[in-house]
C-alpha positions in Angstrom: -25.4 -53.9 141.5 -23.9 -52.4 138.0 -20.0 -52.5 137.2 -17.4 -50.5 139.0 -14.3 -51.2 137.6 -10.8 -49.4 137.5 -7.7 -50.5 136.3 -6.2 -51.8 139.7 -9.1 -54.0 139.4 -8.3 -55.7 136.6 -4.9 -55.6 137.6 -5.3 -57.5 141.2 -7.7 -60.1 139.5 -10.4 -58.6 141.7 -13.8 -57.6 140.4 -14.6 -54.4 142.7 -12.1 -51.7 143.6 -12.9 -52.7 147.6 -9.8 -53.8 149.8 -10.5 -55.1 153.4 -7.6 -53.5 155.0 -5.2 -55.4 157.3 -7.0 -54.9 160.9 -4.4 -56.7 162.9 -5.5 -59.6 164.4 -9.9 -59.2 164.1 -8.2 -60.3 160.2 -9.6 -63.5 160.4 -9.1 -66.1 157.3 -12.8 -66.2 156.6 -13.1 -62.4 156.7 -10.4 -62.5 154.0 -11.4 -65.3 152.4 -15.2 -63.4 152.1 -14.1 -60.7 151.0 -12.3 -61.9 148.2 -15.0 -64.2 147.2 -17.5 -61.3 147.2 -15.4 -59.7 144.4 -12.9 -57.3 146.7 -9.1 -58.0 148.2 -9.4 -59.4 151.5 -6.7 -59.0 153.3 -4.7 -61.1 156.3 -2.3 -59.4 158.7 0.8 -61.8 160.0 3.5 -59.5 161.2 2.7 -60.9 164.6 2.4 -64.4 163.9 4.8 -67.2 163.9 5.8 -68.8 160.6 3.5 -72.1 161.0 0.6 -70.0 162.1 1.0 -68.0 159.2 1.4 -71.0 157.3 -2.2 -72.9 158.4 -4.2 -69.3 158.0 -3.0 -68.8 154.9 -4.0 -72.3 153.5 -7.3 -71.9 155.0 -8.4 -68.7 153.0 -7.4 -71.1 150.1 -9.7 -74.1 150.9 -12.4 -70.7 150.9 -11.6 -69.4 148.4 -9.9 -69.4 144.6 -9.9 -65.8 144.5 -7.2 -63.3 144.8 -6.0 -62.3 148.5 -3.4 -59.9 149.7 -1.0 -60.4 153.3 0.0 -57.4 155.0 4.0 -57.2 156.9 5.0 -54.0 158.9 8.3 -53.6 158.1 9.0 -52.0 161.5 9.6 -55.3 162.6 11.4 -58.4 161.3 9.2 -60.3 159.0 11.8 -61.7 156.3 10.7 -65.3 157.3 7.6 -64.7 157.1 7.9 -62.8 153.5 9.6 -65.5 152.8 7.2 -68.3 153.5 4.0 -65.8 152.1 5.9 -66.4 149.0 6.3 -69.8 148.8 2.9 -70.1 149.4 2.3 -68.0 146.2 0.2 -65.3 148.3 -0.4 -63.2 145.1 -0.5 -60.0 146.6 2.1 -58.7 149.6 1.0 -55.3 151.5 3.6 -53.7 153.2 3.6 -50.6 156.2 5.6 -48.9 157.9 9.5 -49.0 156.2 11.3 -48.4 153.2 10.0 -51.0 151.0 12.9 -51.1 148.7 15.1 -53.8 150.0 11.5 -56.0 149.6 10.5 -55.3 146.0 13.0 -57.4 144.6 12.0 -60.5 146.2 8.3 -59.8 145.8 8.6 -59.3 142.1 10.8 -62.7 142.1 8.2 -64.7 143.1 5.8 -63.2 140.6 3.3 -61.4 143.5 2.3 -58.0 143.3 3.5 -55.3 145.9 1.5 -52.3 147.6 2.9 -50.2 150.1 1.2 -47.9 152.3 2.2 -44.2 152.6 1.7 -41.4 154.5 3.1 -38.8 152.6 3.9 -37.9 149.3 7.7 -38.4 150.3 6.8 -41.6 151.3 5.5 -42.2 147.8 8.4 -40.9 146.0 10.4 -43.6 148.1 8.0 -46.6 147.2 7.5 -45.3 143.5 11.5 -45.3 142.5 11.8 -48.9 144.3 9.2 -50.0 141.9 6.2 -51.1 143.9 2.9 -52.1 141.8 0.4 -49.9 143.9 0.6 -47.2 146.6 -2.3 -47.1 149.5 -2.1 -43.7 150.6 -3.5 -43.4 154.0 -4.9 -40.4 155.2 -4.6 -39.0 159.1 -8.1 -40.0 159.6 -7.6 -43.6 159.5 -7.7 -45.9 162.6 -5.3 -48.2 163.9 -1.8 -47.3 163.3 -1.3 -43.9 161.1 1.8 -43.1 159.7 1.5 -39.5 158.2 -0.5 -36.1 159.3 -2.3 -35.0 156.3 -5.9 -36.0 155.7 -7.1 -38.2 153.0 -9.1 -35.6 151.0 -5.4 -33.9 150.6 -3.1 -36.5 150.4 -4.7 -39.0 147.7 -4.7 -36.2 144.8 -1.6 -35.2 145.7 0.0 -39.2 145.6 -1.7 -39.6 142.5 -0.4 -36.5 140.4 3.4 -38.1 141.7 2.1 -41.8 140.8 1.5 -41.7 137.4 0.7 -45.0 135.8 1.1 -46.3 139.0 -2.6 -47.0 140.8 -3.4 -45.3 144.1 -5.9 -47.0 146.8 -7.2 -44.3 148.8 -7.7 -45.3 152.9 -8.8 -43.2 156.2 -12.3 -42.2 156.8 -14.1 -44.6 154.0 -16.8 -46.4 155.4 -19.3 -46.5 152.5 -20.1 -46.2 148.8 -20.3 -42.4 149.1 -16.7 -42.7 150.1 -15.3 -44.8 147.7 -17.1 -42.6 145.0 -15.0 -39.9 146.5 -11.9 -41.6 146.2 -12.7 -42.3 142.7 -13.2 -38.8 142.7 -9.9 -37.9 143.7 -8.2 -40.3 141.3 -7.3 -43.1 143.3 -8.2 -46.4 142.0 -10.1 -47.9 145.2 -10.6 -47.6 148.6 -9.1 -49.4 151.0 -11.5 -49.7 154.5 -10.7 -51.5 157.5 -13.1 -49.6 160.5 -16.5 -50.8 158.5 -14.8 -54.6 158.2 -14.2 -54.6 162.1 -18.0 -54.7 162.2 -18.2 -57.5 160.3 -19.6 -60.9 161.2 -16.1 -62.7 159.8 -14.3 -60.9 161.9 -12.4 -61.7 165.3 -13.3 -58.4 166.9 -15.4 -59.2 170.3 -18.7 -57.9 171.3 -17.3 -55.5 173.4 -15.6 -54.4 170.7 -18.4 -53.8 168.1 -20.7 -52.6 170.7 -17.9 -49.7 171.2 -17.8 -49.2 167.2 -21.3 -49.3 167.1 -22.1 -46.9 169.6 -19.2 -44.2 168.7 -18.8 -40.9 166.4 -16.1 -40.0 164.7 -14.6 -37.8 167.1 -14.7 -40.2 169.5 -11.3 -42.0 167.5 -8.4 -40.1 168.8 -5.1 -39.9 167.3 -2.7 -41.2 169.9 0.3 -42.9 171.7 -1.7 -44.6 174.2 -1.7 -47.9 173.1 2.1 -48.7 172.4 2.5 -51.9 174.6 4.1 -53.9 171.5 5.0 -51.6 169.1 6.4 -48.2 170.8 6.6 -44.5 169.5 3.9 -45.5 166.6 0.9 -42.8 166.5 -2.6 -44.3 166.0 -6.0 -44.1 166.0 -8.7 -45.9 168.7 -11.7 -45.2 170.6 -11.7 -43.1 173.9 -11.9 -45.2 176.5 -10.9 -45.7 180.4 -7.7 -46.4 180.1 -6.9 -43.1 177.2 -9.1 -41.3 179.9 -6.8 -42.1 183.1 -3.6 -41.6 180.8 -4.8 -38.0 179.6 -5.9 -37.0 183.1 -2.2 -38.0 184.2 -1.0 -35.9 181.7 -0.1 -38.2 179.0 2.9 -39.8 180.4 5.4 -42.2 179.1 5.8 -45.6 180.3 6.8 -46.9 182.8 5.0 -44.2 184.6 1.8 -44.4 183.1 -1.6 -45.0 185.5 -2.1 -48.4 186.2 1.3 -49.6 184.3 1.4 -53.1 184.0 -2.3 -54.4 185.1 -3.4 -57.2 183.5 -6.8 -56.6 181.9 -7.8 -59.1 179.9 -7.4 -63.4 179.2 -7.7 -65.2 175.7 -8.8 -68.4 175.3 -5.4 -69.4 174.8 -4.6 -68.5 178.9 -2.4 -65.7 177.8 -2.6 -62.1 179.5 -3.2 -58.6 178.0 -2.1 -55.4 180.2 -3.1 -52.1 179.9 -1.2 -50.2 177.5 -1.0 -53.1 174.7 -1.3 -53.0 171.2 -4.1 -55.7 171.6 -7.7 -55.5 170.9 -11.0 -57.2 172.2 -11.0 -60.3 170.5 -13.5 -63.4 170.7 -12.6 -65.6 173.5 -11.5 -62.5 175.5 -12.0 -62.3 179.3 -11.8 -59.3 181.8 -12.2 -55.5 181.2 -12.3 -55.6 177.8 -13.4 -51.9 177.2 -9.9 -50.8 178.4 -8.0 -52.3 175.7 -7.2 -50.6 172.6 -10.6 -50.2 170.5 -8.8 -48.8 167.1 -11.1 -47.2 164.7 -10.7 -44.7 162.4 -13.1 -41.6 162.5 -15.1 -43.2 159.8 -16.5 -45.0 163.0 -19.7 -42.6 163.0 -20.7 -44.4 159.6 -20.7 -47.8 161.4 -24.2 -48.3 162.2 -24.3 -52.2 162.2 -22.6 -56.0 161.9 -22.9 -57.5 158.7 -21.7 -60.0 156.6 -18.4 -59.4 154.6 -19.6 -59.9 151.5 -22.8 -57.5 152.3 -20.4 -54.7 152.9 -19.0 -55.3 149.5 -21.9 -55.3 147.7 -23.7 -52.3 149.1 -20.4 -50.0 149.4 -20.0 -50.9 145.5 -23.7 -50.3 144.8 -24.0 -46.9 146.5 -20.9 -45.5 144.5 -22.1 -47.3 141.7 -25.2 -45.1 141.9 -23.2 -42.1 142.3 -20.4 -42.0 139.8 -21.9 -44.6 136.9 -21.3 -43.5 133.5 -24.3 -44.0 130.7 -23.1 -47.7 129.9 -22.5 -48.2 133.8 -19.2 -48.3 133.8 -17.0 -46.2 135.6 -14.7 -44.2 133.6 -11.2 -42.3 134.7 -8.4 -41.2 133.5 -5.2 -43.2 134.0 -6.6 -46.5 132.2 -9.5 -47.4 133.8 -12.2 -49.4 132.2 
């Protein structure tokens, strides 16, 4: 595998311009902690989690790895604790979604930690560039999970890049490969930032169910939705059809409370707690019950999925397939805006 550097690269303290994006809670500390450690960002996700939870999974991607790691906070919903205790626990990088990040900036920068911010629109950018944030992911409508804009990522990344200037774009929504990070690159962002391909992972929490779904989907299978809102309501996303989207549609689309089957309880952790139909929760290992009804996000880079492997295999061959396609005559990858 040859060198594929850009300047967010060097700027992160990471070696390849590959960021595992913040897949809820399949983000398991040894997905992050591989990630990292196989030369991209790996990232956690904590909105959701209390503060000593947070605590313990954030010390354990430290006894995996010295290597750089990012925490992601949606800040829909109140997370100034846990900002608080990220940063006391010198997480070096602090992804936010989902909010103006300007009242945060301030204390991220205090505590010497670097702050992205995920956008939707160029708008959005305009907002999280004056408040002074040190990267901008620009997501792109076809991304899974939660999705906060409409325009797709082939339009939206140039155009967040001509407003960023200096500022280093990570491009995310439908990048599932090396041919897609090339074509970020392309587009003049600085990296890609992939979360369907790393729900396929072996690291991660997702269930079989789960990956068997991934596996076995295309892309137009991952609708853009408000299905799954149990948790977090009136936020669009992006899963895999399933029985319960099928039932809801054929209803026509309803709100809650009157939605088909309101309230059922689907699924058991291994913890004893419940999950009804209509959550915000995924198939996760140690799940029970009728799994395939939960929300199964992916984005529509889903039809690139074609098998579970190991973190720090992704890394290597999405970085080696762009590296084949984009490498300059001393194979390095060269692009205006300061990259090396």
């Amino acid at each position: 595998m040859g060198v594929l550097t850009t300047a967010v690269c060097t700027q992160l303290g990471i070696e390849h311009p590959v960021v595992q994006a913040p897949i809820g809670s399949a983000a398991t500390p040894e997905l992050a902690a591989a990630v990292s450690a196989a030369g991209g960002l790996g990232s956690l996700a904590l909105t959701w989690t209390s503060p000593p939870a947070a605590r313990t999974v954030i010390r354990r991607v430290r006894e995996l790895t010295d290597r750089p790691f990012a925490v992601n906070l949606v800040l829909d919903f109140e997370v100034g604790e846990l900002l608080r205790l990220c940063l006391d626990e010198r997480v070096p990088v602090i992804s936010t979604f989902w909010g103006d990040p300007t009242p945060v900036v301030p204390q991220v920068h205090a505590s010497g930690a670097l702050h992205l911010h995920t956008v939707g629109s160029v708008d959005e950018a305009d907002t999280a560039l004056a408040a002074g944030v040190d990267g901008i992911v620009a997501q792109g409508w076809e991304a899974g999970g939660h999705v906060r804009g409409k325009v797709s990522t082939m339009a939206l990344v140039p155009a967040v890049v001509d407003r960023a200037g200096p500022v280093p774009v990570l491009a995310a929504g439908g990048i599932a490969d090396g041919r897609g990070l090339a074509a970020a690159l392309a587009l003049g962002a600085q990296g890609a930032w992939m979360g369907t391909r790393f729900l396929a992972a072996r690291e991660a929490a997702s269930h079989r169910v789960y990956r068997e779904a991934l596996l076995g989907s295309a892309a137009q299978d991952a609708s853009y939705t408000r299905c799954f809102d149990g948790g977090w309501p009136h936020a669009p996303h992006r899963a895999l059809r399933n029985s319960t989207m099928a039932d809801w549609e054929a209803a026509g689309s309803p709100s809650a409370p009157d939605r088909p089957g309101e309230g059922t309880v689907l699924a058991t952790d291994g913890a004893g707690g419940v999950h009804h139909r209509y959550d915000d929760t995924v198939p996760l290992a140690g799940m029970s019950g009728d799994l395939e009804a939960l929300a199964l996000y992916a984005g529509q880079s889903v039809g690139l999925v074609n098998d579970v492997a190991g973190a720090a295999e992704i890394v290597t061959d999405v970085v080696a397939q762009a590296h084949r396609l984009v490498r300059a005559p001393d194979g390095r990858y060269r692009q205006r805006g300061g990259a090396s």
